[in-house]
C-alpha positions as a printed NumPy array, in Angstrom:
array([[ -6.692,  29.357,  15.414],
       [ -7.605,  32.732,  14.646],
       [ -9.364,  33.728,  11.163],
       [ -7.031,  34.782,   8.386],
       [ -6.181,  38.075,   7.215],
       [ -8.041,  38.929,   3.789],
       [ -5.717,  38.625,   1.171],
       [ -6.949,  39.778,  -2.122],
       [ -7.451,  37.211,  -4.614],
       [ -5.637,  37.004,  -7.886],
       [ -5.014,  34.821, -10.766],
       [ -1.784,  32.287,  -9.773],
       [  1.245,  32.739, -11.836],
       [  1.891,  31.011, -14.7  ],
       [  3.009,  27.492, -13.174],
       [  5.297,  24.488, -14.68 ],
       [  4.423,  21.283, -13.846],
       [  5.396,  20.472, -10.24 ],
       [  4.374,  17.342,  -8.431],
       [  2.299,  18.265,  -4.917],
       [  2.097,  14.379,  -3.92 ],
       [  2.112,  10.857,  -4.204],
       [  0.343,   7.967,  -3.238],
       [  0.389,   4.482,  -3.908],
       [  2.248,   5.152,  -6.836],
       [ -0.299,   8.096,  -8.086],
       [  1.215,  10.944,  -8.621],
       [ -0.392,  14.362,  -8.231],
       [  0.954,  17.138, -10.39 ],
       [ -0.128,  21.058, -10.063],
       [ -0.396,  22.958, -13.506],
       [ -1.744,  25.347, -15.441],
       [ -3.056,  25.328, -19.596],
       [ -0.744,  27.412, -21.049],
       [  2.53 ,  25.801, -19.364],
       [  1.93 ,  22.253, -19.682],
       [ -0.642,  22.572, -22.838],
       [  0.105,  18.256, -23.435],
       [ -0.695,  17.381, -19.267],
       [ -3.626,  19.666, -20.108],
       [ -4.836,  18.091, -23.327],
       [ -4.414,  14.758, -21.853],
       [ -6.605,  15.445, -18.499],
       [ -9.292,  17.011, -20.44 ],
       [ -8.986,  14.006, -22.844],
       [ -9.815,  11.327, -20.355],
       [-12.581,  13.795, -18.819],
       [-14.137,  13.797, -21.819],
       [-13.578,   9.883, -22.112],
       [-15.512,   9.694, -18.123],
       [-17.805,  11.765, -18.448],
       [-19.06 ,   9.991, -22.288],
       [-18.866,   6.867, -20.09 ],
       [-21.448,   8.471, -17.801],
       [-23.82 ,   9.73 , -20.6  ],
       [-23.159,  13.159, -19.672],
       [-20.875,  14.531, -22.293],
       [-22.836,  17.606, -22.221],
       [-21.816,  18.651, -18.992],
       [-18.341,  18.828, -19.639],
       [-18.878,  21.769, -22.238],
       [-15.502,  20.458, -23.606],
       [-15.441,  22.92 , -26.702],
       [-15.554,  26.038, -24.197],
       [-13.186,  24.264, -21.827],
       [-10.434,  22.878, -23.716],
       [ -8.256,  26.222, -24.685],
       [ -7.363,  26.945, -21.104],
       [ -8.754,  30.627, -20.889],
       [-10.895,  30.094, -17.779],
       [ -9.332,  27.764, -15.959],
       [ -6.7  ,  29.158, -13.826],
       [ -5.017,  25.911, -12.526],
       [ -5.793,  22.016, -12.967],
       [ -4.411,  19.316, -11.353],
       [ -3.37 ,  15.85 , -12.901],
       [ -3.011,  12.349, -11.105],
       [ -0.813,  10.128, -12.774],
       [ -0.25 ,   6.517, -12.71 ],
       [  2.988,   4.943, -12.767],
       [  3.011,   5.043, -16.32 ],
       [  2.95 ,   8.619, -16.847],
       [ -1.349,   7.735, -17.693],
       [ -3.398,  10.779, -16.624],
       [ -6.269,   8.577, -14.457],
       [ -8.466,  11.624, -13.326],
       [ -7.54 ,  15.151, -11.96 ],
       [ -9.878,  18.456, -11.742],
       [ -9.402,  21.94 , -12.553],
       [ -9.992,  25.661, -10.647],
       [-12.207,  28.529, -12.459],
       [-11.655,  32.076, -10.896],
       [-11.639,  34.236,  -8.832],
       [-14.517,  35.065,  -9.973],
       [-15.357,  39.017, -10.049],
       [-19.611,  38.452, -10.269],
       [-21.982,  35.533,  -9.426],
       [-22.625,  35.54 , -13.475],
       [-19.371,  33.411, -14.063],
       [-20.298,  30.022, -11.899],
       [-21.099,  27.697, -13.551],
       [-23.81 ,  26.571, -10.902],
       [-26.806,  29.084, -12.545],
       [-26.479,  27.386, -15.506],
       [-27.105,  24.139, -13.096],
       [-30.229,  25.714, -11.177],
       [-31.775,  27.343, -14.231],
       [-35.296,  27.353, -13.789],
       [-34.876,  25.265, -10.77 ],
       [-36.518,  25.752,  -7.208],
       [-32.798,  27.25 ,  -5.228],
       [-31.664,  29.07 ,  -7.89 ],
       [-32.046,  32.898,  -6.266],
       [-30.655,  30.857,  -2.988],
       [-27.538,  29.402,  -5.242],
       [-26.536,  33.272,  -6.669],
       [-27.322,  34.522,  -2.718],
       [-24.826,  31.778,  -1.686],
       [-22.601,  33.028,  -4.533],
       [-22.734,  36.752,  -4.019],
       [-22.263,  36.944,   0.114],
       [-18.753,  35.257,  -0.191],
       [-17.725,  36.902,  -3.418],
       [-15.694,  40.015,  -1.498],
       [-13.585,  37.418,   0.221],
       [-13.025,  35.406,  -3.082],
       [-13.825,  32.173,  -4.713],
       [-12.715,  29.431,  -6.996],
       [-14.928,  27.182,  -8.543],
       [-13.65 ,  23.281,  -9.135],
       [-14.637,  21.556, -12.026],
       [-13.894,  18.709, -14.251],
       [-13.646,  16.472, -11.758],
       [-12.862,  12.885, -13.301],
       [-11.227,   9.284, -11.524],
       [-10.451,   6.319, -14.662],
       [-12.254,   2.97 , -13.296],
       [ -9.318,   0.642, -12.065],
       [ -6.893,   0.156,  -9.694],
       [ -6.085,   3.604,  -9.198],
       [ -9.354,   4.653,  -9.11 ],
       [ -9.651,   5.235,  -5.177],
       [ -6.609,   6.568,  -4.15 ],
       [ -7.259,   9.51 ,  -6.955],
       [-10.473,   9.713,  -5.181],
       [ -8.909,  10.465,  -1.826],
       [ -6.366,  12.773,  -3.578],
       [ -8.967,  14.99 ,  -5.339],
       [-10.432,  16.423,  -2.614],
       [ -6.915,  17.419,  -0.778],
       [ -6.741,  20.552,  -3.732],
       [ -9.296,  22.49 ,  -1.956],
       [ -6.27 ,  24.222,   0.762],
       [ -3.408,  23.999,  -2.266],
       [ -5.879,  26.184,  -4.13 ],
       [ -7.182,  28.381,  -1.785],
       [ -3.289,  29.059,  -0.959],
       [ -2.281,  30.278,  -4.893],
       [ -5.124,  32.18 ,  -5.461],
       [ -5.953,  34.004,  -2.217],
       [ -9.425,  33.045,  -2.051],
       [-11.237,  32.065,   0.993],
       [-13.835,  30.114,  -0.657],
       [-13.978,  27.272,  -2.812],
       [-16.428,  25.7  ,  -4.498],
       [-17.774,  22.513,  -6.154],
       [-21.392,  21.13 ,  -7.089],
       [-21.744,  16.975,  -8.025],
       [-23.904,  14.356,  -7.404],
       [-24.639,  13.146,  -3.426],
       [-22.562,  10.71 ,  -3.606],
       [-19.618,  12.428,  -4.992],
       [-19.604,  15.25 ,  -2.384],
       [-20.035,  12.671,   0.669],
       [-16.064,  11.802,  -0.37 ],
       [-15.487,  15.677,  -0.452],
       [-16.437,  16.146,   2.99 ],
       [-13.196,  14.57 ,   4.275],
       [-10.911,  17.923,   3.18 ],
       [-13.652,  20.356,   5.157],
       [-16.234,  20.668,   2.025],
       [-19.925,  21.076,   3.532],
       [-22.991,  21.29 ,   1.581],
       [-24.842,  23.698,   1.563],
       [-28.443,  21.989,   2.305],
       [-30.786,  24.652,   2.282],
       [-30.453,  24.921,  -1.601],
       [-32.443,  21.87 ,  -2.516],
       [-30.507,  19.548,  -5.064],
       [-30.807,  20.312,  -9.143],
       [-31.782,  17.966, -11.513],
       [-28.382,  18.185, -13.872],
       [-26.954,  17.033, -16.111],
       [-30.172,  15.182, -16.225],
       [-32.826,  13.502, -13.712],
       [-30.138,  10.497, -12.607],
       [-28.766,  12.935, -10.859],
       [-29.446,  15.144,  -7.425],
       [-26.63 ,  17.592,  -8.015],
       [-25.609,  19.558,  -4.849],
       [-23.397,  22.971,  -3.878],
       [-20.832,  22.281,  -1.532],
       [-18.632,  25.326,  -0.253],
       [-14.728,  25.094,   1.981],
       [-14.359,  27.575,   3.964],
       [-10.248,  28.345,   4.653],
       [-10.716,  29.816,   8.066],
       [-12.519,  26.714,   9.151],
       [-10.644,  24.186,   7.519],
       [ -9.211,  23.154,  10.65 ],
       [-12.372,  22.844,  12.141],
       [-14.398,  20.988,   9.49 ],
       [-11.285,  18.623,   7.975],
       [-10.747,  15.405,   9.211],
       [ -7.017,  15.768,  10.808],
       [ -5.381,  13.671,   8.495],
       [ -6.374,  14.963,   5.637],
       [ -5.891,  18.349,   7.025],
       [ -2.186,  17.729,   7.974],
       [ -1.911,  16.29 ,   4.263],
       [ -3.212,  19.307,   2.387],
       [ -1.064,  21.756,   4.771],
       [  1.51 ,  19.616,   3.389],
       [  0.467,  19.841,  -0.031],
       [ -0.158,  23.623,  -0.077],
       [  3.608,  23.96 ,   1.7  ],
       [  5.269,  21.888,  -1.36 ],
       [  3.178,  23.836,  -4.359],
       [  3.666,  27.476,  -2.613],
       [  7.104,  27.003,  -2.132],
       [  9.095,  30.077,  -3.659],
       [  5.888,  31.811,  -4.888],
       [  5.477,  34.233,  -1.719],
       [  1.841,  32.466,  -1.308],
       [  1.101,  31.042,   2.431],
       [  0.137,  27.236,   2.932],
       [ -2.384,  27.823,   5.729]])
């Protein structure tokens, strides 16, 4: 497979609700703030409900967050119910290394000049930054797991960006690395949102998503990005 063409990254349109998948009754659902303002409410809700859980309320910055200006898609998983039970959300593309949200991490941390390198070098061929990423305890708990990480491709495909990005604990990313996400271990881990945790920057590459996927998952977000680019003139792979 040859690399892709550049295509210049943009903001997605403004998207209804549309459901990308489903699994063991969890249903996946693409959005963004401003056209489904209650599916947004809710996901932040419960993020804000994990994340207290975790004694890291802090990190979610849920005062910035919650009216929908930076975030430029989320998705939702949904239990049979109609319960949002986790989801995560896309920031960008971002124009300068100043909007991730990963200096903030590093701040006065050995890495940091390596983390806004990192940053900077794949900025011309565009990246989104996930966030907010949340799973409720229970029985649903690790299928949204395994769904999470298939958003990387879907989200790559709306916005036109190459690159994604996500930083988390060890042994949050370790589930990551299933859709193609590999950290980046020269940048030694930060201590945020406080010293329980070795937080980590993990980057997806789309021209070597076929490489660094497992093929399974792979075939799944292909899938994915076909259903939620449908009749937006955006290509799945």
């Amino acid at each position: 497979m040859t690399a892709s063409a550049p295509v210049p990254p943009t903001h997605p349109p403004a998207l209804t609700a549309r459901q990308m998948s489903r699994v063991n009754g969890v249903t996946l659902v693409l959005a963004t703030p401003s056209t489904a303002p209650v599916l947004w409410r809710d996901y932040l809700d419960g993020a804000r409900d994990s994340y207290a859980g975790h004694g890291v309320s802090a990190a979610l910055q849920y005062s910035e967050v919650i009216g929908g200006e930076n975030t430029a898609l989320f998705f939702a998983a949904l239990d049979p119910r109609g319960t949002v039970v986790g989801g995560v959300r896309a920031q960008g593309p971002y124009t300068s290394h100043h909007e991730s949200h990963a200096l903030l991490e590093w701040a006065g941390q050995p890495g940091l000049d390596l983390v806004t390198e990192s940053i900077s070098r794949r900025l011309p061929a565009g990246i989104v930054e996930m966030k907010t990423a949340w799973a409720a305890p229970g029985p649903t708990a690790a299928t949204v797991a395994s769904l999470l990480p298939r958003t990387a491709l879907p989200t790559m495909s709306l916005t036109g960006a190459r690159f994604i990005m996500a930083t988390a604990a060890d042994h949050v990313l370790r589930r990551w690395e299933a859709s193609g996400g590999r950290v980046e271990t020269r940048i030694p881990p930060a201590p945020y949102p406080n010293n329980n945790y070795r937080t980590r920057l993990m980057w997806w590459d789309r021209d070597r998503l076929h490489l660094d996927a497992e093929p399974e998952v792979h075939a799944e977000m292909l899938r994915d990005a076909a259903v939620i680019t449908r009749g937006t003139g955006r290509q799945a792979d």
